[in-house]
N, C-alpha and C positions, 0 to 999 in steps of 0.2 A: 525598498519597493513601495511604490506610494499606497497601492491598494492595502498592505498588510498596516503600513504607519499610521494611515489615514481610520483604520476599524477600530469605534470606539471597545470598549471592553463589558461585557457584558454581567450584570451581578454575580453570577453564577462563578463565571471564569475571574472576576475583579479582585474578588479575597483574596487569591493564591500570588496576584501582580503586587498586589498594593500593601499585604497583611506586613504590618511591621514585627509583629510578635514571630518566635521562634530563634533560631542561631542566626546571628547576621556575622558571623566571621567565619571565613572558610576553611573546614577540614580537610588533610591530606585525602582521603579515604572519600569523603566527600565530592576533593575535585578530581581528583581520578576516577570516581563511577560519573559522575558528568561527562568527563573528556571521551570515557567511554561511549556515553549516550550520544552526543553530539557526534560522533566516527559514524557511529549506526546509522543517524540522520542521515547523511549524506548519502547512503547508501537505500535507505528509504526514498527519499524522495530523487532520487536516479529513477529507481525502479518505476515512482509516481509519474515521471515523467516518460519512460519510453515506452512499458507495458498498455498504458490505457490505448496510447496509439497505435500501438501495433494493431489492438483489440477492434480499435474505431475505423480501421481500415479494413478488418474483413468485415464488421457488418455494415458499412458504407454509411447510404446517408438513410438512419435509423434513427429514434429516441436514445437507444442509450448509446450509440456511439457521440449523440453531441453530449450526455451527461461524462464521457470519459473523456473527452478535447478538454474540456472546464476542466477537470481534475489537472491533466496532462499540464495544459497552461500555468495554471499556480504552483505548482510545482517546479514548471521553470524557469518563473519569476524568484521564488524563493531557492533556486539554486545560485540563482546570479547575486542575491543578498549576504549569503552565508558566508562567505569568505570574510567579509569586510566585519560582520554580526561578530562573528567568532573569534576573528583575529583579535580584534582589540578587546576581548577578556582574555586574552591568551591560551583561546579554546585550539584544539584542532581544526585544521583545517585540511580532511581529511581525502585525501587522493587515492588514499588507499581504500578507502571504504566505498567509492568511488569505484573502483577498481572491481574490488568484490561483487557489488550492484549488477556490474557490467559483464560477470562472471554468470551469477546468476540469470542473466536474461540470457544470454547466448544457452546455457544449461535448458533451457525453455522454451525458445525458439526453437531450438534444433531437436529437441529427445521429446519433452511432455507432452507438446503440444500436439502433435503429432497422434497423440493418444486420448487427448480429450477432445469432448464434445463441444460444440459451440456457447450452451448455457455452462458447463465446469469450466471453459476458459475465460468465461465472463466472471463465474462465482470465483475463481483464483485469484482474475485481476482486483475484485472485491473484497477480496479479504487479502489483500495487501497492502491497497489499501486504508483501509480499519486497523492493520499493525499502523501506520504511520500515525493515526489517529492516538492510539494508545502510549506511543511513543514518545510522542511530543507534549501529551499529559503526564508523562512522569518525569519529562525533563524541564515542566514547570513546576513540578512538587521539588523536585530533586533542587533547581535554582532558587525558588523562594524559601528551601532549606537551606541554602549557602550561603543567605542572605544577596542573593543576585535579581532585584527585585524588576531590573529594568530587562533580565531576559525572559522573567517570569510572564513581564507582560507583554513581550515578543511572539510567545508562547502563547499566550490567551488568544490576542490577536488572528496568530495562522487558526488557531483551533473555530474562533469565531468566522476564519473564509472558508477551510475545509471540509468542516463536519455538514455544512449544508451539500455540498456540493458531491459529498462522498453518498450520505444520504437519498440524495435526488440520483446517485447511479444505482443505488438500491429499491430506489423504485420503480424502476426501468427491468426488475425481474419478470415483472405482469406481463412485458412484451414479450416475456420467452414463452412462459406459460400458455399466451393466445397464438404461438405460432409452435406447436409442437415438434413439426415435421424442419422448420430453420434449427428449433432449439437444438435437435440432435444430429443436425447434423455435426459430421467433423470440420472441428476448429482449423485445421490447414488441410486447405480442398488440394491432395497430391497424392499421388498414387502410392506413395511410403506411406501417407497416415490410413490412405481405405485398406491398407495390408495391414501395417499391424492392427489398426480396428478390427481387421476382420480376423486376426489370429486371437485378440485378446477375449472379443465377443466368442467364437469358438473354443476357448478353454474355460470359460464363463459357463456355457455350455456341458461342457462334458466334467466339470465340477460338480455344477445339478445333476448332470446323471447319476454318478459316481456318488452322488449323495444318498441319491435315492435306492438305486443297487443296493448299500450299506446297509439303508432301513428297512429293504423287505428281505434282506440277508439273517438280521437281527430277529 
């Protein structure tokens, strides 16, 4: 992908691509928690790409829904790369994690979402985000441990397009904060999610009571 080849590497992130010191010959134990990592990927960045838009469609044309299109888009840049990235170290090329991803969102569309609010389905889509983030830093630790220095810097790269752009949907919280009455509403405007909101908020309810009963019981 040219935008990922074309990012140079930044000091911070450049030790981990370029550091020649440490193991440069690869252990079993080693490329099998990689082969692991790299399954997961795939499965990360599915999610990266269809959760933000789902997101960017119910809050239409907003601040952070263009910060979740950016996210969405590199994401599916870098899904159309992986194959070819992975292939030729003989990494997975993981359909099955793939699969899982694809498990997951259906599980979330259909059950969660239904039950959260517009700002928790924005902070979900966010802190999945921030896992792909995490993820892809320890699969350049993990590579420039195997001595795999050219996926290390692979690595650096997405991490020098992503963390801005993950970043910049994180500060796009402030719009929920100044619109209180959007923030709460519910995340899927349908008569299933204002029923269970409204069964969930009422046992929320009679929890507090039952609390309080308890304390003036005592």
């Amino acid at each position: 992908m040219q935008e990922l080849q074309g990012n140079g590497v930044s000091d911070g992130e450049g030790r981990a691509a370029g550091d020649e010191s440490g193991p440069q010959e690869e252990s079993p134990k080693g490329r099998a928690f990689l082969a692991n990592l790299v399954r997961e990927l795939f499965q990360t960045e599915r999610s990266a790409k269809a959760h933000p838009l789902v997101e960017a469609e119910r809050l239409g044309d907003a601040p952070p829904a263009h910060a979740l299109r950016a996210v969405s888009a590199h994401a599916e840049a870098v899904l159309s790369e992986l194959p070819s990235l992975l292939g030729e170290r003989g990494l997975p090329v993981s359909a099955g994690g793939s699969a899982v991803g694809q498990a997951f969102s259906v599980l979330r569309d259909h059950i969660a979402d239904h039950l959260l609010s517009t700002e928790k389905s924005y902070r979900g889509t966010l802190l999945g985000m921030r896992h792909g983030i995490d993820l892809v830093e320890l699969i350049q630790y993990v590579a420039t441990a195997e001595g795999d220095t050219l996926l290390a810097a692979w690595c650096a790269r997405w991490l020098s397009t992503r963390r801005p752009l993950v970043e910049a949907a994180a500060g796009e919280l402030a719009w929920f904060a100044a619109r209180p009455a959007r923030a709460t509403r519910a995340a899927k405007d349908s008569a299933v999610a204002h029923l269970l909101q409204g069964i969930v908020n009422g046992a929320e309810l009679a929890a507090q009571q039952l609390r309080r009963l308890t304390a003036l019981a005592g």
